[in-house]
C-alpha positions in Angstrom: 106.7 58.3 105.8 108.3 57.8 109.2 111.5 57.9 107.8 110.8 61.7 106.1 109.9 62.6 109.4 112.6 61.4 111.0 114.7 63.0 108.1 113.2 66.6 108.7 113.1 66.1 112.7 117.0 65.7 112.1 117.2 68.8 109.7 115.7 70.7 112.5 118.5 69.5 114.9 121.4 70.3 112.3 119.7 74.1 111.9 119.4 74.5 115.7 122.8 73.5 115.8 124.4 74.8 113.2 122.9 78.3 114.8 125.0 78.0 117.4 128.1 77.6 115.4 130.0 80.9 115.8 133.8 81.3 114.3 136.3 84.2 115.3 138.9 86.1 113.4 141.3 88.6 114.5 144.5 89.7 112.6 145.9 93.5 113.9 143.8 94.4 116.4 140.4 94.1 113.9 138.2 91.1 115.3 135.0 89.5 113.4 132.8 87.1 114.9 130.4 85.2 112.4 127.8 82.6 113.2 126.2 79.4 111.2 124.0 81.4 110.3 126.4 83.4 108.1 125.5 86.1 110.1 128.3 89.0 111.2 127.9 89.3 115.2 130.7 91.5 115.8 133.3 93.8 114.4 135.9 95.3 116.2 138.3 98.1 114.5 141.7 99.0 115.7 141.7 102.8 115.7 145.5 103.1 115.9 145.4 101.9 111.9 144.6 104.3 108.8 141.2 103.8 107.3 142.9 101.9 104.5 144.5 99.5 106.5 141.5 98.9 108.3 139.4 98.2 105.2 141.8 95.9 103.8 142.5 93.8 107.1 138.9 93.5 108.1 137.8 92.4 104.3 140.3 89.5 105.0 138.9 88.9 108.3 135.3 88.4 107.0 136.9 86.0 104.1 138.4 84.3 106.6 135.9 83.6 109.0 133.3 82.9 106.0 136.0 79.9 105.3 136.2 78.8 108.7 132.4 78.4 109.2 132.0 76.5 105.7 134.0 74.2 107.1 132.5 73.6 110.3 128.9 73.5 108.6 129.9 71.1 105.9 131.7 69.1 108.6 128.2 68.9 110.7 126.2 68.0 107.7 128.6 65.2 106.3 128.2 63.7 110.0 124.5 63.3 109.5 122.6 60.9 108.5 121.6 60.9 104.4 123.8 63.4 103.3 127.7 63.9 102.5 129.7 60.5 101.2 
């Protein structure tokens, strides 16, 4: 019993954590900022490109950034306690 606890006390920390977790990704002048939550905090469009451009640029942004927090969460989790190999 102490030891599910203990397992779900730990959970608790790796959410709050993980929260915090926040990933950036600018290519041309278009910037997204994502969080652990897989949450989109920010996007930033470059004016000076056609609507076009912008679509396709910030589409590869998001992809990006969804990569690069993936990695950071399944980095945290394999660190804890119980779970990865």
């Amino acid at each position: 019993m102490f030891d599910k606890l203990k397992q779900l006390k730990e959970l608790k920390e790796l959410r709050d954590s993980l929260s915090q977790e926040k990933e950036e990704v600018e290519k041309e002048g278009i910037k997204v900022i994502i969080n652990g939550k897989m949450e989109i905090e920010n996007i930033q469009l470059n004016p000076d490109l056609d609507k076009e451009e912008q679509e396709t640029i910030l589409k590869e942004c998001i992809n990006e950034a969804i990569k690069k927090i993936q990695m950071v969460l399944a980095s945290k989790m394999s660190q804890m306690s119980g779970f990865g190999a």
